[in-house]
C-alpha positions in Angstrom: 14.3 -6.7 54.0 11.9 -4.4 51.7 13.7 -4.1 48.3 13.1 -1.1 45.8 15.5 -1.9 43.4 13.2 -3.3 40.8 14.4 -1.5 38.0 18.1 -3.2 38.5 16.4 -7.0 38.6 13.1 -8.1 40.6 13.6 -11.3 42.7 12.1 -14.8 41.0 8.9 -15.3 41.4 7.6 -18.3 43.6 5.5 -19.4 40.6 8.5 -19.6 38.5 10.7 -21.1 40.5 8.3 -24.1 40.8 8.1 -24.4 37.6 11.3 -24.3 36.4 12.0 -26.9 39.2 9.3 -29.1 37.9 10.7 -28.5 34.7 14.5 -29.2 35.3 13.8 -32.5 37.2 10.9 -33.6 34.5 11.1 -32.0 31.4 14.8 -32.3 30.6 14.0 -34.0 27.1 16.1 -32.7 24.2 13.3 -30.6 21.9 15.1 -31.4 18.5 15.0 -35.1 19.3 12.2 -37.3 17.9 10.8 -39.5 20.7 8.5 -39.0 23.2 10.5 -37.4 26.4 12.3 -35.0 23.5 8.6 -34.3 21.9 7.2 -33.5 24.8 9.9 -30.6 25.8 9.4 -29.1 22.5 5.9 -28.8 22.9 6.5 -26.9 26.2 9.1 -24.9 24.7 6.9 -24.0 21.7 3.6 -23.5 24.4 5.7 -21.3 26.2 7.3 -19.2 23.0 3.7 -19.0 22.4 2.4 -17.1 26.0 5.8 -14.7 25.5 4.9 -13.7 22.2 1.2 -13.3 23.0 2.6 -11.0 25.4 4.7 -8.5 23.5 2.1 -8.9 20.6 4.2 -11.0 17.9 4.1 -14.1 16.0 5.5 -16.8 18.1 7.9 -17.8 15.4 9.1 -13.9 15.3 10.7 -14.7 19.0 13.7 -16.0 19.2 15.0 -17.0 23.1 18.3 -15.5 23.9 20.7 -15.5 27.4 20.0 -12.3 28.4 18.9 -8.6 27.3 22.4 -8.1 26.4 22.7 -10.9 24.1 19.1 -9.3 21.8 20.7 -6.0 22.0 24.0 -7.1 20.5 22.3 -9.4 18.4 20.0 -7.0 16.8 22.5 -4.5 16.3 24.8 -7.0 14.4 21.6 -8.2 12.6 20.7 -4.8 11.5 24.4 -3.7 10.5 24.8 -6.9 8.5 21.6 -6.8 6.4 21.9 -3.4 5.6 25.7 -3.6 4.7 24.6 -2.3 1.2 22.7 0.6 2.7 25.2 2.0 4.6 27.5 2.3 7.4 25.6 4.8 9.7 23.6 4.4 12.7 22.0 6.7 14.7 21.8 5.9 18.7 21.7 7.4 22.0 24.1 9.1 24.1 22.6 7.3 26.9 22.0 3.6 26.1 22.8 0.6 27.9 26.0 -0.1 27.1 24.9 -3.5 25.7 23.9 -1.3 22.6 26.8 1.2 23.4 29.4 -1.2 23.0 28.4 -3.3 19.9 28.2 0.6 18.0 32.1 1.5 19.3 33.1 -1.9 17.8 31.2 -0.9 14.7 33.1 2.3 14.5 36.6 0.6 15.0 34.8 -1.7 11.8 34.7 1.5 10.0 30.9 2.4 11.0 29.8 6.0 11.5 27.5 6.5 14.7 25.9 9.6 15.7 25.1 9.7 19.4 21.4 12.1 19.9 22.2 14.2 23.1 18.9 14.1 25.6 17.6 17.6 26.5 17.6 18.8 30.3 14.3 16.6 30.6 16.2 13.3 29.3 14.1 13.4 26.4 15.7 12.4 22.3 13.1 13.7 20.1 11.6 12.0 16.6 12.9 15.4 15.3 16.5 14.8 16.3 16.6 11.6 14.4 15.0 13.4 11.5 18.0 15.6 11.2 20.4 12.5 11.5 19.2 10.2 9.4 21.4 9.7 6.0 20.7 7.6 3.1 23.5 5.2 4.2 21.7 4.8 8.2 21.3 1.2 8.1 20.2 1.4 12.0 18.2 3.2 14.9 18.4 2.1 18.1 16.3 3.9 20.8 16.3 2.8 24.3 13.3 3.1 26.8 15.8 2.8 29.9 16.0 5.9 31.5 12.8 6.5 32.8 11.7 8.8 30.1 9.7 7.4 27.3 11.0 7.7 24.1 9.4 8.2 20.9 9.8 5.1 19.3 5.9 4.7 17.3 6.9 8.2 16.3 10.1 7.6 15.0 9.1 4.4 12.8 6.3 6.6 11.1 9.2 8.9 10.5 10.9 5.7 8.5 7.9 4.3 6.9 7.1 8.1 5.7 10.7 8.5 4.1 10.3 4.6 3.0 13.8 4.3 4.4 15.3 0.4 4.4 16.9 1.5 7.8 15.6 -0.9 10.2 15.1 0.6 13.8 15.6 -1.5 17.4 14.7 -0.5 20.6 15.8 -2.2 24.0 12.3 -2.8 26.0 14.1 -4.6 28.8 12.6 -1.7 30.8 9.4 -1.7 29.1 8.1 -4.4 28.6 5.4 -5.6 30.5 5.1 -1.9 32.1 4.7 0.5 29.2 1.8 -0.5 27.1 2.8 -1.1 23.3 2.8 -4.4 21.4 5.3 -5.3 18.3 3.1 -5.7 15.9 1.6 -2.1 16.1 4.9 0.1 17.6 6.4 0.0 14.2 9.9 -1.6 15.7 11.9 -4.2 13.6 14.0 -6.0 16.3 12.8 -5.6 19.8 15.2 -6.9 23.1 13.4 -7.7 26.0 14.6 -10.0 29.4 12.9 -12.0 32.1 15.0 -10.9 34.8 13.1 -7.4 35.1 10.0 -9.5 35.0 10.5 -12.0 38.1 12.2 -14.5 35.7 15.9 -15.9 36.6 18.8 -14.1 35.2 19.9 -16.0 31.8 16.7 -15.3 30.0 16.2 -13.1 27.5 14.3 -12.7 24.0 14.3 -11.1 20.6 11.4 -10.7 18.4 12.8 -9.9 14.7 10.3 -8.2 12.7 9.0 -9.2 8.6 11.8 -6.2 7.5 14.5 -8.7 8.6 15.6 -11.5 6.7 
């Protein structure tokens, strides 16, 4: 069989499923417990949070494992929303995000949120500009995708922020992106980035969320 469909999920790497055996039948140990077979499965946790956060270009103790892209996405979202309660109760998104960002803003709204949805051109593309025009003193969020093939401009629209000096905090979903668009977290301007392994020739059930110094 020749697969193409990469962009849904890649298949698991034969270097990761070897580990992850090795690690299942001999690594087992609970990380938060003190003796040796518990110490030794935090170090290869923290050894491993490490070579993630090297990639995305974070402070290991800035990532924070989840189950899956969905989970970062939702979590960010409710993160952002419930830091910024004071700010406001807007938030700017996409009309065409995954709907593990979609979904977490409509329940927002039925929480009495206000979400404006930027409309993509004929080219796909949303525009720094578009969220210029959006953005209220009561935004507590931005969420921009990189998902549909078109790049978004997500560097662009945190200088927009740190210009206005705006407390809204802005997320982007990087499922997509990471590892295939060149940026790195501590220069793209981002405060909560989602990314997940399974794009990546990781098993499904592994995802991660780096939380920037904005959030608390």
């Amino acid at each position: 069989m020749i697969y193409l469909d990469h962009a849904a999920t890649t298949p698991v790497a034969r270097e990761v499923a070897d580990t992850m055996y090795d690690v299942l039948l001999n690594g087992s140990g609970n990380p938060s417990s003190q003796y040796p077979y518990g110490a030794a499965a935090k170090k290869r946790l923290e050894t491993d949070r490490a070579v993630i956060a090297a990639a995305l270009g974070c402070k290991p103790d800035e990532l924070y494992f989840t189950s899956c892209g969905t989970e970062s996405d939702n979590w960010a979202i409710r993160l952002a929303a419930h830091q910024n309660r004071r700010v406001g109760k807007h938030i700017i998104t996409t009309a065409v995000e995954h709907s593990a960002v979609l979904e977490p803003c409509r329940q927002l709204e039925q929480e009495g949120y206000a979400v404006t949805y930027l409309a993509p051109d004929r080219q796909g593309n949303i525009t720094a500009q578009q969220v210029a025009d959006a953005l209220r003193e009561d935004t507590a969020l931005v969420s921009v995708i990189n998902e549909t093939g078109c790049v978004f401009p997500v560097g662009e629209i945190a200088r927009l922020l740190r210009e206005r000096g705006s407390k809204t905090l802005l997320h982007t979903d990087a499922v997509q992106a990471f590892l295939k668009l060149p940026f790195r977290a501590d220069t793209l301007g981002a405060d909560l980035i989602s990314v997940s392994g399974h794009k990546l020739n990781a098993p499904k059930g592994v995802g991660a969320l780096y939380i920037g110094p904005r959030c608390r």
